[in-house]
C-alpha positions as CSV (number, residue, x, y, z in Angstrom):
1,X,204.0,-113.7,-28.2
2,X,201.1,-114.5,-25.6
3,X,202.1,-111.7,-24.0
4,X,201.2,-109.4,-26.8
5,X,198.3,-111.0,-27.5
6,X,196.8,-110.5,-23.9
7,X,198.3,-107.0,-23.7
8,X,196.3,-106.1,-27.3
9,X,193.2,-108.0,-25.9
10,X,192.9,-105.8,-23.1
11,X,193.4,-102.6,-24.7
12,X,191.2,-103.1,-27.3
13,X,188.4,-104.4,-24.2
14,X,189.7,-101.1,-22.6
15,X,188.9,-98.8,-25.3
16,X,185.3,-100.5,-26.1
17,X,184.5,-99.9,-22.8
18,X,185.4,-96.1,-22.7
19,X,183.4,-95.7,-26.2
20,X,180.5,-97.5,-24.7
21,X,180.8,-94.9,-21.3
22,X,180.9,-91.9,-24.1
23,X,178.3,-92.8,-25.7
24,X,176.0,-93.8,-22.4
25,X,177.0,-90.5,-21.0
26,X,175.9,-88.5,-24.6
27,X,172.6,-90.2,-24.4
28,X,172.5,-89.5,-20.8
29,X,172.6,-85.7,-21.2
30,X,170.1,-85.9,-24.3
31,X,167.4,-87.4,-22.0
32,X,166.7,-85.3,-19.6
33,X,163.7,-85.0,-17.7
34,X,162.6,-82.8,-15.4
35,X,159.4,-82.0,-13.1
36,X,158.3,-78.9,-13.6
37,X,155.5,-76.9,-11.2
38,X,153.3,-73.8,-12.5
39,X,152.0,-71.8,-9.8
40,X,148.4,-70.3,-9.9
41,X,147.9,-67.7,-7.3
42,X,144.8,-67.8,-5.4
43,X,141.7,-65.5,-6.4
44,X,143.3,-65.5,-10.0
45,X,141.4,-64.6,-13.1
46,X,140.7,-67.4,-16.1
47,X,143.8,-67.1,-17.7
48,X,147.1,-68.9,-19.1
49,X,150.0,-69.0,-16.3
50,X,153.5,-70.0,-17.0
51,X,156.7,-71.9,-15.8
52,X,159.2,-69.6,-14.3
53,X,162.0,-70.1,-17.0
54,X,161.7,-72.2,-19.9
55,X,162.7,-74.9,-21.8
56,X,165.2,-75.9,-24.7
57,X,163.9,-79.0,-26.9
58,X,166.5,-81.7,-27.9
59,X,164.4,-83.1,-30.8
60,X,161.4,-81.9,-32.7
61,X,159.0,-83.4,-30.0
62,X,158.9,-82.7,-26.4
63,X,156.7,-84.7,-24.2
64,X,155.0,-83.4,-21.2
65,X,153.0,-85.9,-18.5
66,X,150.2,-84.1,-17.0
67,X,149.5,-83.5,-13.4
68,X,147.6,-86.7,-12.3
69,X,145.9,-84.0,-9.8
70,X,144.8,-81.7,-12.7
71,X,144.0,-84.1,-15.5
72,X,142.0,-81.8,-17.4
73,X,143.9,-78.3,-17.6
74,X,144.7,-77.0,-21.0
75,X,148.8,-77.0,-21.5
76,X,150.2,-74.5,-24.0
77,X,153.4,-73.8,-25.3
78,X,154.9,-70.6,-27.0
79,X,157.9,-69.2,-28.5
80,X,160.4,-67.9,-25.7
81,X,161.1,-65.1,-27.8
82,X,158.2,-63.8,-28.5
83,X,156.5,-64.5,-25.1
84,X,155.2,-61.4,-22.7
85,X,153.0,-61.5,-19.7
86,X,151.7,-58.8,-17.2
87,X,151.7,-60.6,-13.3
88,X,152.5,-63.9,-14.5
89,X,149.6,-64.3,-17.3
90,X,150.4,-64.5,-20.6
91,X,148.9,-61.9,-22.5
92,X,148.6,-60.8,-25.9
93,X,148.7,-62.2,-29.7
94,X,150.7,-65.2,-29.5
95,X,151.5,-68.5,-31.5
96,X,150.7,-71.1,-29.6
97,X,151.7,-74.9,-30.1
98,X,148.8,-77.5,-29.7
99,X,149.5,-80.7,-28.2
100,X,148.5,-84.1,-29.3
101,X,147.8,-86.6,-26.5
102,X,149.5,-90.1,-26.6
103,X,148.9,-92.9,-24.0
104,X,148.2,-90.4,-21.2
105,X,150.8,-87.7,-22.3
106,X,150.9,-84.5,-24.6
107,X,153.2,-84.5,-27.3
108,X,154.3,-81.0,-29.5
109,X,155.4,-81.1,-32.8
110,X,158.5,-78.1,-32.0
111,X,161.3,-76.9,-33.5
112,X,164.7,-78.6,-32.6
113,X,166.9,-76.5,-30.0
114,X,165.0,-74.0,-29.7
115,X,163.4,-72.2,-26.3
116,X,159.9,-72.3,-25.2
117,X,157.2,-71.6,-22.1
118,X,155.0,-74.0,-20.8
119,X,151.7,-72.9,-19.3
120,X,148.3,-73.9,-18.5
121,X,145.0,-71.7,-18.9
122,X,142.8,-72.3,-15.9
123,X,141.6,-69.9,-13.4
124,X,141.7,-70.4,-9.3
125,X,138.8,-69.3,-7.1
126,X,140.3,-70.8,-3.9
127,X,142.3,-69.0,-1.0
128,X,145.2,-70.9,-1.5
129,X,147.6,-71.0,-4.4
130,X,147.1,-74.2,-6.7
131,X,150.5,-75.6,-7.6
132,X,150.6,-77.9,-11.0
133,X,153.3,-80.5,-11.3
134,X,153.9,-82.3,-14.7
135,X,156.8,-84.1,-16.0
136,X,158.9,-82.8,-19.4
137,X,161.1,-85.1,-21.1
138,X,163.6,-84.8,-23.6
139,X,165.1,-80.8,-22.4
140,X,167.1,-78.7,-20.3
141,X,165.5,-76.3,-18.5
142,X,166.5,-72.6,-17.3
143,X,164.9,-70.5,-14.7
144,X,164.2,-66.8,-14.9
């Protein structure tokens, strides 16, 4: 009888421990974060340059830290779908998403699951390319 009871003890431990793994690893894979670097060619034009790929939203807001370097660039979001661009710049009539800043980061209201470009609109009078790093949280990302 004791037996049993330590044999039922551990596989009951046993199996509370794989569900708690499961679940870590779920939430795991639903919190991803990921740096993320927009390039802005040197001599460039005052315009709106974009990640190379794009991102896919878990929830309904996706949060985006800004590059400490750059605090003041203008970050945009847009549609995947309907996004175009000649060289790199956006261009044309498109929707964008504003953000709303919160302690230091930008947070967009988007839609759930589905895939959007990042970008900032600045401009680069230097001879060297300017390279923007910011932090996204809360996606998976693919590259083009």
């Amino acid at each position: 009888m004791k037996n049993k009871k330590k044999i039922i003890l551990i596989v009951s431990l046993s199996l509370v421990l794989i569900a708690g793994l499961i679940i870590i690893c779920f939430v795991k894979l639903k919190n991803r974060t990921f740096i993320i670097n927009i390039r802005i060619p040197a001599g460039s034009e005052e315009g709106i340059y974009y990640l190379d790929g794009g991102i896919n939203c878990y929830g309904s807001k996706l949060k985006l830290k800004p590059d400490k370097n750059y605090p003041n660039l203008q970050y945009k979001l847009y549609d995947a779908k309907s996004f175009f661009t000649t060289d790199r710049m956006v261009i044309g009539d498109i929707e964008e998403i504003e953000p709303v800043e919160k302690n230091g980061n930008l947070v967009f209201d988007v839609t759930k699951n589905k895939d959007y470009k990042i970008g900032v609109y600045t401009s680069n009078d230097t001879n060297e390319d300017i390279v923007i790093y910011s932090t996204v949280y809360n996606v998976s990302m693919w590259i083009d």
